[in-house]
C-alpha positions as CSV (number, residue, x, y, z in Angstrom):
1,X,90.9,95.7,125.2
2,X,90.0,97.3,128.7
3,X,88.6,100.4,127.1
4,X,85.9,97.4,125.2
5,X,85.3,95.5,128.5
6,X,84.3,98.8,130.2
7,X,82.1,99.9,127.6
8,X,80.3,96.2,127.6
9,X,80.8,95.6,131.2
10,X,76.5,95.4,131.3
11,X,75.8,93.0,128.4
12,X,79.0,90.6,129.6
13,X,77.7,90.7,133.3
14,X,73.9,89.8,132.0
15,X,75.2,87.0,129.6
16,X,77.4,85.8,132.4
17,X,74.3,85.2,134.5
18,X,72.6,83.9,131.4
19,X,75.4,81.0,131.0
20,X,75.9,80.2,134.9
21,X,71.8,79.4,135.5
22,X,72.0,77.3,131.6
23,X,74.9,74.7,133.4
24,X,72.6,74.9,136.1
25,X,74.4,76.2,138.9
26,X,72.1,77.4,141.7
27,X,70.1,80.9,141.0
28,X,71.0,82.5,144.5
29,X,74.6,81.7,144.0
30,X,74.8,82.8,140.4
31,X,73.2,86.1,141.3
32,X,76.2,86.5,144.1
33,X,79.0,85.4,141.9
34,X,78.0,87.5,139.2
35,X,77.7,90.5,141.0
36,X,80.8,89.9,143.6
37,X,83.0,89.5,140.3
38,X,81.8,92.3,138.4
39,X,82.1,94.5,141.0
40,X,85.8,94.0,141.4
41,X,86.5,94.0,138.0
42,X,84.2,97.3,138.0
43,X,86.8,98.8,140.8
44,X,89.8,97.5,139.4
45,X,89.1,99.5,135.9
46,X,87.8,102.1,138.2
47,X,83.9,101.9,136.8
48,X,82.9,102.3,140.3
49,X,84.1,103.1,143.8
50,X,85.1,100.4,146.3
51,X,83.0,102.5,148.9
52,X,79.7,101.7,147.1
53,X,80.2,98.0,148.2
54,X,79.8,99.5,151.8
55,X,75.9,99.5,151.0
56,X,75.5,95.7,150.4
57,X,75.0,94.8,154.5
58,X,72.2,97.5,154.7
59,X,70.3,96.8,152.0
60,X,70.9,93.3,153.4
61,X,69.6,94.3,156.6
62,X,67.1,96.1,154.4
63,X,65.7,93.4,153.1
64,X,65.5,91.6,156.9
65,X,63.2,94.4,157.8
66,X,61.0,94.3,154.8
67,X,57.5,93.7,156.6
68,X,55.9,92.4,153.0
69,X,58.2,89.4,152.6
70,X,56.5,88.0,156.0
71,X,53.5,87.5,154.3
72,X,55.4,84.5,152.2
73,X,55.8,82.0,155.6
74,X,52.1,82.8,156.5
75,X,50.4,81.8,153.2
76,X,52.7,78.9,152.8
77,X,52.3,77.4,155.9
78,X,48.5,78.4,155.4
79,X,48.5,76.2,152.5
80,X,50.5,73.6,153.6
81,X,48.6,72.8,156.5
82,X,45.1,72.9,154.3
83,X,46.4,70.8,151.8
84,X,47.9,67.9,154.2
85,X,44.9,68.2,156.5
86,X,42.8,66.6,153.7
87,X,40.9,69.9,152.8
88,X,41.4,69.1,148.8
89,X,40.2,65.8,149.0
90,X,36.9,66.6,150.8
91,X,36.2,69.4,148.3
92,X,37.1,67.6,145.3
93,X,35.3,64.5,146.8
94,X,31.7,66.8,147.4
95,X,32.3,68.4,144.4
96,X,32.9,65.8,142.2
97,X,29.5,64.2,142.7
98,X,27.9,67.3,142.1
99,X,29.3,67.3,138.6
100,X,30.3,64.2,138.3
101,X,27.3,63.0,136.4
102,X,27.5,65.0,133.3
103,X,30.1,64.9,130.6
104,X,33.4,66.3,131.6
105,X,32.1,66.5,135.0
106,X,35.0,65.4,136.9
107,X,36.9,67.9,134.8
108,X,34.9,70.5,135.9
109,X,35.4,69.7,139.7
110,X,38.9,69.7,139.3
111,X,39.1,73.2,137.7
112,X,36.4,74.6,140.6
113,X,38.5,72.9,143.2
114,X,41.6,74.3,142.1
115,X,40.6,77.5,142.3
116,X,39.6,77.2,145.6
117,X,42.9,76.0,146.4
118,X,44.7,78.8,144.9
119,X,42.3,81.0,147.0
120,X,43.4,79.7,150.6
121,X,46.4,78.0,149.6
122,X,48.9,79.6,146.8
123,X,51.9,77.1,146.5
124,X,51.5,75.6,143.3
125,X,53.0,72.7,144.1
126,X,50.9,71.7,147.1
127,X,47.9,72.4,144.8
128,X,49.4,69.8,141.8
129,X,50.2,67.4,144.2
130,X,47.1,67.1,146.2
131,X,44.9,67.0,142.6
132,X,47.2,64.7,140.9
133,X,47.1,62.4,144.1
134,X,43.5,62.5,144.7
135,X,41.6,63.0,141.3
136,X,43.9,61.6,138.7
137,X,43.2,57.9,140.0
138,X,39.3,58.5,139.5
139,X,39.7,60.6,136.3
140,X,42.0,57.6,134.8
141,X,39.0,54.9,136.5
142,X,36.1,56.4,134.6
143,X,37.5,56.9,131.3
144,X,39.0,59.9,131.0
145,X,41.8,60.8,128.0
146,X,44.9,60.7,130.0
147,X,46.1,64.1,128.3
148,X,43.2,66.0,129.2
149,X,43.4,64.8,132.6
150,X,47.0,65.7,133.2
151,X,46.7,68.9,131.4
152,X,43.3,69.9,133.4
153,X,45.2,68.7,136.5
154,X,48.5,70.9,135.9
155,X,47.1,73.8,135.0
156,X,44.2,73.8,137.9
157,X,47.2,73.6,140.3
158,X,48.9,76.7,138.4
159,X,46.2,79.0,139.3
160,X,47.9,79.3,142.7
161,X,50.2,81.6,140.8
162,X,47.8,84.1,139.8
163,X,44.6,84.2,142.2
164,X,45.1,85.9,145.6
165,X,46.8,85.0,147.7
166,X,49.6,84.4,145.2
167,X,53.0,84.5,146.1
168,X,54.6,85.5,143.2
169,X,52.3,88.6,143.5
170,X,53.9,89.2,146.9
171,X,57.4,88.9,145.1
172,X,56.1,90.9,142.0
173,X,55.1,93.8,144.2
174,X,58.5,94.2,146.4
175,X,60.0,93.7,143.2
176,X,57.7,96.6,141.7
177,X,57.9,98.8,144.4
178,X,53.7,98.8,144.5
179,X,51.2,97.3,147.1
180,X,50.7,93.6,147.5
181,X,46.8,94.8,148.1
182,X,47.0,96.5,144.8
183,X,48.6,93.6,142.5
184,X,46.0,91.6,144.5
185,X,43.0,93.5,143.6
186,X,43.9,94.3,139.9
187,X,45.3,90.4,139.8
188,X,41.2,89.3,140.1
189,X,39.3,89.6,137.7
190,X,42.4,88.5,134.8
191,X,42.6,84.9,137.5
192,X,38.6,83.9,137.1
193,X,38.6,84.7,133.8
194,X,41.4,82.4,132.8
195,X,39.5,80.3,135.2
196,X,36.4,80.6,133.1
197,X,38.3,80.1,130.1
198,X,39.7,76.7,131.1
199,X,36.0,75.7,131.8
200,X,35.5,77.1,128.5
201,X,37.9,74.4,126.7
202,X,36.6,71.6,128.9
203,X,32.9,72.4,127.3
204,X,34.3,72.2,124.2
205,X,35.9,68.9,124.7
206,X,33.1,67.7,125.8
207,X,31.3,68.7,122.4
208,X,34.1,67.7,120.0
209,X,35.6,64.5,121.8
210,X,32.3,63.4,124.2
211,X,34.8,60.1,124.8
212,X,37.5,62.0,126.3
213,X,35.5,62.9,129.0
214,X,32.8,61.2,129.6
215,X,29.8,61.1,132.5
216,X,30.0,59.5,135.7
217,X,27.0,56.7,136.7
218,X,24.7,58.0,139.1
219,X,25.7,55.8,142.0
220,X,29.2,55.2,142.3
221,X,32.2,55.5,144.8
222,X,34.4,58.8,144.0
223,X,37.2,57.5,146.5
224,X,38.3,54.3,147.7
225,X,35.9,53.4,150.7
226,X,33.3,55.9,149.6
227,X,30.7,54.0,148.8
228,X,28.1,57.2,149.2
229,X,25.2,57.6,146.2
230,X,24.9,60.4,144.5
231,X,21.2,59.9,143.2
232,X,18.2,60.9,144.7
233,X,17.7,58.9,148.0
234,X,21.1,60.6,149.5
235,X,20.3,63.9,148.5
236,X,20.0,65.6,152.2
237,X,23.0,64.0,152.2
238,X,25.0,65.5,150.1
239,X,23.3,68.8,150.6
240,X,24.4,68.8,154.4
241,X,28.2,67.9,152.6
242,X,28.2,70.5,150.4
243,X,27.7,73.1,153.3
244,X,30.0,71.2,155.7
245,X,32.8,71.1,153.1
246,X,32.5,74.1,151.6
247,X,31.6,76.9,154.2
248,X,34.8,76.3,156.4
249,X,37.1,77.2,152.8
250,X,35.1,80.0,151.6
251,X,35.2,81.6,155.4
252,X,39.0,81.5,155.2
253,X,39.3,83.1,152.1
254,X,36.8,86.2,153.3
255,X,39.4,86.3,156.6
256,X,42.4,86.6,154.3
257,X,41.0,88.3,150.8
258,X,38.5,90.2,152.3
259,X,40.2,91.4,155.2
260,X,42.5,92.2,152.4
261,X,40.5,94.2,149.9
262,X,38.4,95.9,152.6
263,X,41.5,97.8,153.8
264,X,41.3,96.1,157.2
265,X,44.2,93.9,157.1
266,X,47.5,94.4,155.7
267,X,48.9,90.8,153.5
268,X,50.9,90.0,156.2
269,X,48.7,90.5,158.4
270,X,45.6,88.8,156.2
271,X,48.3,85.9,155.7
272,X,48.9,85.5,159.5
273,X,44.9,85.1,160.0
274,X,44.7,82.7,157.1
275,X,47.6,80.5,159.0
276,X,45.5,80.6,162.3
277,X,42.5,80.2,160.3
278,X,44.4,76.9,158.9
279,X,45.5,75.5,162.2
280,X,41.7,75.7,163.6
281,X,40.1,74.0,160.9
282,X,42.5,71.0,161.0
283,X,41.9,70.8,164.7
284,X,38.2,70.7,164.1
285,X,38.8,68.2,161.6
286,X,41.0,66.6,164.0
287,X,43.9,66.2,161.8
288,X,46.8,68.3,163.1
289,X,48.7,66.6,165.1
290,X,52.7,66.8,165.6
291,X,54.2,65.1,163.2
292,X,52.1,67.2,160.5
293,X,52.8,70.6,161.5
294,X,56.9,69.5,161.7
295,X,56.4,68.9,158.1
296,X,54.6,72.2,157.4
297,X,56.7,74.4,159.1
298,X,60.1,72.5,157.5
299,X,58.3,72.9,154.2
300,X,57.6,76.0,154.6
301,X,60.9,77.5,156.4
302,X,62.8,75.9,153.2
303,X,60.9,78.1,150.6
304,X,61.1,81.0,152.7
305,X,65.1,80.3,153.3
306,X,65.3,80.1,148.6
307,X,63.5,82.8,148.4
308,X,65.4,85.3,150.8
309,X,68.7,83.8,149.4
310,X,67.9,84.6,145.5
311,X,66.9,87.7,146.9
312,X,70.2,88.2,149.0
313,X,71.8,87.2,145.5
314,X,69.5,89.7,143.3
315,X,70.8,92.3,145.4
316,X,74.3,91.7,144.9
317,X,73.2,91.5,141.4
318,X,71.7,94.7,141.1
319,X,74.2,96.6,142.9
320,X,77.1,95.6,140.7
321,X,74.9,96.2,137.7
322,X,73.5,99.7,138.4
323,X,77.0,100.9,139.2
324,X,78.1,99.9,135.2
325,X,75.3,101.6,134.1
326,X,73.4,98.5,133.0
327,X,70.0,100.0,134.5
328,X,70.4,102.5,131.4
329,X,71.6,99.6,128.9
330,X,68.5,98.0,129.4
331,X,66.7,101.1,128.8
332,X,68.0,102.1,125.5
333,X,68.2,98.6,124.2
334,X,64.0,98.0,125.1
335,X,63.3,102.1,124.2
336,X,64.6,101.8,120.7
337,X,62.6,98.8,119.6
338,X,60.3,99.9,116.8
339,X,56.2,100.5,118.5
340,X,56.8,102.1,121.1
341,X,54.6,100.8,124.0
342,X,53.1,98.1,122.3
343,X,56.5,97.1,120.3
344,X,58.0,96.8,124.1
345,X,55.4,94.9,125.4
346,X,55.3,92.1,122.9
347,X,59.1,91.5,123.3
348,X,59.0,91.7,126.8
349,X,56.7,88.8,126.9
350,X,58.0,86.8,124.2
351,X,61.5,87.2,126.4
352,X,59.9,86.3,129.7
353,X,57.9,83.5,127.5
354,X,61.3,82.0,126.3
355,X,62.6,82.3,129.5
356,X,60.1,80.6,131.5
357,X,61.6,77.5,129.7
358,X,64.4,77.4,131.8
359,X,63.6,79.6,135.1
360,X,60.6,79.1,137.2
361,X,58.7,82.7,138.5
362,X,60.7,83.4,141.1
363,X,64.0,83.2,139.3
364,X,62.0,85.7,136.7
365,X,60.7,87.4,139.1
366,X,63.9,88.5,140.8
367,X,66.3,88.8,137.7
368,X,64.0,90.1,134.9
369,X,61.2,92.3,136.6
370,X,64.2,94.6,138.3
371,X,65.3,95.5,134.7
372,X,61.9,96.1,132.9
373,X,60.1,97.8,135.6
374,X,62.0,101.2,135.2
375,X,61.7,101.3,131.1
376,X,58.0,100.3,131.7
377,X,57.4,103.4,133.9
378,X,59.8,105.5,131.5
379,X,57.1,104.1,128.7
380,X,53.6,105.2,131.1
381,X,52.8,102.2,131.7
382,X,51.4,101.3,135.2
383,X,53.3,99.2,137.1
384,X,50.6,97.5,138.7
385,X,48.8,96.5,135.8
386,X,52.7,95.7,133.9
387,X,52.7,93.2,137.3
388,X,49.9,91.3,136.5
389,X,50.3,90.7,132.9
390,X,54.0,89.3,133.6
391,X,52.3,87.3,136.5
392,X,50.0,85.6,133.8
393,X,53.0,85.2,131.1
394,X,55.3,83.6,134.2
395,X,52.4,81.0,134.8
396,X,53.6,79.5,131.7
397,X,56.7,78.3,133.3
398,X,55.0,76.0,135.3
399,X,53.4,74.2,131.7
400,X,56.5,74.5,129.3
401,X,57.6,71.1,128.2
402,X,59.7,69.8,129.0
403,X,61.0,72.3,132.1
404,X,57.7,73.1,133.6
405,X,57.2,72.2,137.6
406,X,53.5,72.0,137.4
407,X,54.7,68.7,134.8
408,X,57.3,67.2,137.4
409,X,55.0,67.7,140.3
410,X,52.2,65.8,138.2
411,X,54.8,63.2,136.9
412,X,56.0,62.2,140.2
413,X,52.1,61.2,141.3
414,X,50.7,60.0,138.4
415,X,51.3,56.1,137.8
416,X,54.5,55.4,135.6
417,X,53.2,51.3,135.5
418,X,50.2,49.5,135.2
419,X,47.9,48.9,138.4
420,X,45.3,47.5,139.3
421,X,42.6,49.9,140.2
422,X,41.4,50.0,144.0
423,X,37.8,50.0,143.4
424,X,36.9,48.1,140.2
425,X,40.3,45.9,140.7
426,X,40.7,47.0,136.3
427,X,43.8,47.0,134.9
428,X,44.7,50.6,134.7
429,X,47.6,51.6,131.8
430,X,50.0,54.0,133.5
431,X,50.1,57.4,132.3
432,X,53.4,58.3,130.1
433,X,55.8,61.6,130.4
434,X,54.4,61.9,126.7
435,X,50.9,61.9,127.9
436,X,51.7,65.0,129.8
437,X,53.4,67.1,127.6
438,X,50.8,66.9,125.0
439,X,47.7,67.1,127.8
440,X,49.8,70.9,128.7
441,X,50.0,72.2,125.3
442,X,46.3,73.4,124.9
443,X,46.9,75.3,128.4
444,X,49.9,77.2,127.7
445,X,48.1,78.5,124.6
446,X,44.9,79.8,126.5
447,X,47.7,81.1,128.8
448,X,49.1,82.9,126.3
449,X,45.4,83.8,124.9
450,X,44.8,85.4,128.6
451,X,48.2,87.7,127.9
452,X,47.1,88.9,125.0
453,X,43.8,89.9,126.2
454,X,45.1,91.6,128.9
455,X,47.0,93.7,126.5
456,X,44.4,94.6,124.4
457,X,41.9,95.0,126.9
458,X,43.3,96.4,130.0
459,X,40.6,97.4,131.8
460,X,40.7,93.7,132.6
461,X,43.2,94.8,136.2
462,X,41.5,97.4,138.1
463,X,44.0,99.3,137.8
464,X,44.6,99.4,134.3
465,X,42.7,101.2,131.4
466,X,43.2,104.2,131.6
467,X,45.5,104.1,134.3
468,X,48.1,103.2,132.3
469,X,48.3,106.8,131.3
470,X,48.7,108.3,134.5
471,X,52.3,107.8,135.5
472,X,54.4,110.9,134.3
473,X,56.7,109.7,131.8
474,X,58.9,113.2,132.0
475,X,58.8,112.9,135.7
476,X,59.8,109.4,135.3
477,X,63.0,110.3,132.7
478,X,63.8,112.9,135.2
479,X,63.8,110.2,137.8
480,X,66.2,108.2,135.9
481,X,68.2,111.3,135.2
482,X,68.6,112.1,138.8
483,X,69.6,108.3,139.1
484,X,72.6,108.6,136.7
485,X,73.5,112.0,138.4
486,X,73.8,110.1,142.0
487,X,76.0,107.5,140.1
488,X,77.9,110.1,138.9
489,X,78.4,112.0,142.4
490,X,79.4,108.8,143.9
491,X,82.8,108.9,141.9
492,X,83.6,112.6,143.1
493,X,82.3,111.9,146.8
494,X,81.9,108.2,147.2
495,X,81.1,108.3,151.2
496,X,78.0,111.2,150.8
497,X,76.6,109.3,147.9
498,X,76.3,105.9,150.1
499,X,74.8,108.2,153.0
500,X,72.3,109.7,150.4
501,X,71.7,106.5,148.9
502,X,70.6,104.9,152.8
503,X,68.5,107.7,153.6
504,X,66.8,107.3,150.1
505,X,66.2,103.7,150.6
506,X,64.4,104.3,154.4
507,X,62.1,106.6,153.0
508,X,60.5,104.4,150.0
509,X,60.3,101.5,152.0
510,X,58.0,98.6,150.2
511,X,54.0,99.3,151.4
């Protein structure tokens, strides 16, 4: 019996995790408890040396000094501040006249204006809050199908995920071991294309079903109190709007992208601009004032606190789990499927896929990408190009019904009861849980659309093509040979392999 539990010791820890996060316990803690228990029954059968628990506090302390996971705070509380300081509603409110009067205009605005968000904000659920708050209520005045509205709404707000500065790029690369400047720059081009893409299905709406989405009048009011024109006699107008509204975002994101992409800023250093950048346009605005800044920076030190605890808990995790070998587990287990590259890829995304219906990206993030990145670089694959196409498949989770956030966050905005509407004073039928699951389907599957064209075309990330061929796949068997032959030293000479393992882990520091 213990000679079966040591040779599983791998599979049973993994399924262990699996079963702990389905009765929902919390990730963090699951990770911990996992790995704490694991590791003494690991010592007690003699799988692994007490000693090698020694390096939990420094790769603890590790991951205190890790420069890249700053960059989280800044971009949060960068977005935070944007979104609260009313910067979504202007643009959406400008915008939305500008397309307003053609068919699916409205739609349209949403998708351009999420975008934007993504671009200086990140959060996801700022993003699907502000939309839902601010556009659904005009979508649902004019006419609009209420599943194309949700479903244009949730997945707008999702593009926060995938366009810079995204922070489950910032988690993919610390996770990877690559530059956030690289995930960011071969992250691009995939984001505006799935952009374009949802424009894309909007146009065809608009051809198959014109009554799903149809124009707005010429004159009208986008927001309650607006009673601006959008016809000809207010054209100056709108012109001097559209500069006014949209100048101050698209600066920003040059400070933080550009600064980026130009080599002259580092992310964290880009995301600390963007934050100031932030501040001074809600002073300008004049809308900072104390009470919203307490409720950035709470919002923001509480996802920075879950995030360093599920990584606190990964690493527990992972240490446990390399010392039983499971590193090599994985390996043979996602090596042997038939296909080779293209056999591994496909399951690898139809397991994150299936999993995105009960974790969110982060939880992926820090529990899955750690066991696929090494048989990905065994396979040649790039690492930064594997990054983005996982980023893109972990978007999903946000749309899955009946799990996705991007669906709560809507649900909890959009009306669940009739109104009356604040402009026209119609009766306005509330918008069901239904409603939203069915508006989110089409999304997922251009989602999924998006994965497989990065597959088959990856030139799509810069840094794919033909860079997928690059990375040594001897050197990197070799590098998982002299892994198992570190493992293997630390049973002979426990206290030299933990020194080893420390300096190791000072010199490939995150970039």
């Amino acid at each position: 019996m213990l000679t079966l539990l040591a040779a599983n010791m791998a599979p049973l820890m993994f399924g262990s995790l699996v079963v702990f996060l389905l009765i929902g316990f919390p990730v963090a803690f699951s990770l911990a408890a996992c790995g704490l228990f694991y590791a003494g029954v690991g010592i007690e059968l003699g799988l692994m040396p007490a000693s090698l628990m020694q390096a939990l506090p420094l790769r603890i302390v590790g991951i205190m000094q890790n420069d890249t996971l700053l960059a989280i705070p800044f971009f949060t509380f960068m977005g935070l501040i944007l979104e609260r300081s009313g910067m979504a509603e202007d643009l959406l409110d400008t915008i939305g006249q500008l397309f307003g009067p053609i068919r699916g205009g409205l739609a349209y605005a949403v998708i351009f204006v999420g975008a934007m968000l993504a671009a200086t904000t990140g959060v996801v659920a700022a993003s699907v809050i502000s939309m839902g708050l601010i556009s659904l209520p005009i979508m649902l005045r004019h006419g609009y199908d209420r599943r194309v509205a949700s479903g244009v709404i949730a997945a707008s707000g999702t593009l926060a995920q995938i366009i810079p500065p995204s922070l489950v790029l910032i988690v993919m690369a610390d996770q990877l071991g690559q530059s956030v400047d690289d995930l960011y720059r071969g992250a691009f081009v995939p984001a505006f294309l799935l952009t374009g893409l949802y424009i894309v299905y909007v146009m065809v709406i608009s051809v198959v079903r014109p009554q799903w989405v149809p124009a707005m009048p010429r004159t009208t009011r986008t927001a309650p109190g607006d009673t601006r024109a959008t016809g000809g006699t207010s054209r100056g107008k709108l012109v001097w709007r559209v500069a006014f509204v949209l100048i101050p975002p698209l600066a920003l994101i040059f400070l933080v992208l550009g600064t980026i992409f130009l080599g002259i800023a580092t992310p964290t250093e880009g995301g600390a601009m963007g934050a100031v950048g932030a501040l001074a346009m809600a002073i300008v605005r004049r809308r900072l004032d104390l009470r919203l800044l307490r409720q950035a920076m709470e919002s923001t030190t509480r996802l920075s606190c879950f995030v360093l605890f599920i990584l606190i808990g990964s690493t527990v995790f992972s240490l446990a789990f390399q010392a039983v070998d499971g590193p090599q587990w994985v390996e043979h287990l996602l090596t042997a499927l038939p296909g080779g590259t293209l056999g591994f890829l496909i399951v690898v995304n139809l397991l994150v896929f299936v999993l995105a219906f009960f974790l969110d990206f982060f939880e992926l993030a820090f529990i899955v990408i750690p066991l696929l990145a090494p048989v990905a670089a065994a396979l040649g694959i790039d690492l930064v190009w594997f990054g983005v196409l996982l980023a893109v498949n972990m978007q999903t989770s946000f749309m899955h019904p009946p799990f996705g956030f991007a669906l709560f966050y809507l649900r909890s905005v959009a009306p669940d009861r009739e109104y009356a509407d604040a402009v026209t004073g119609q009766r306005i039928a509330p918008v069901t849980i239904g409603q939203i699951y069915r508006g989110a389907i089409p999304f997922v599957l251009i989602q999924l659309a998006m994965v497989a064209l990065i597959i088959a075309f990856p030139g799509l990330v810069s840094s794919g093509g033909e860079a997928t061929t690059k990375i040594d796949a001897d050197a990197a068997l070799r590098q998982m040979q002299a892994d198992q032959n570190a493992a293997d030293a630390a049973q002979e000479d426990p206290m030299k392999a933990l020194k080893e393992a420390v300096e190791a882990d000072r010199k490939v520091q995150p970039k």
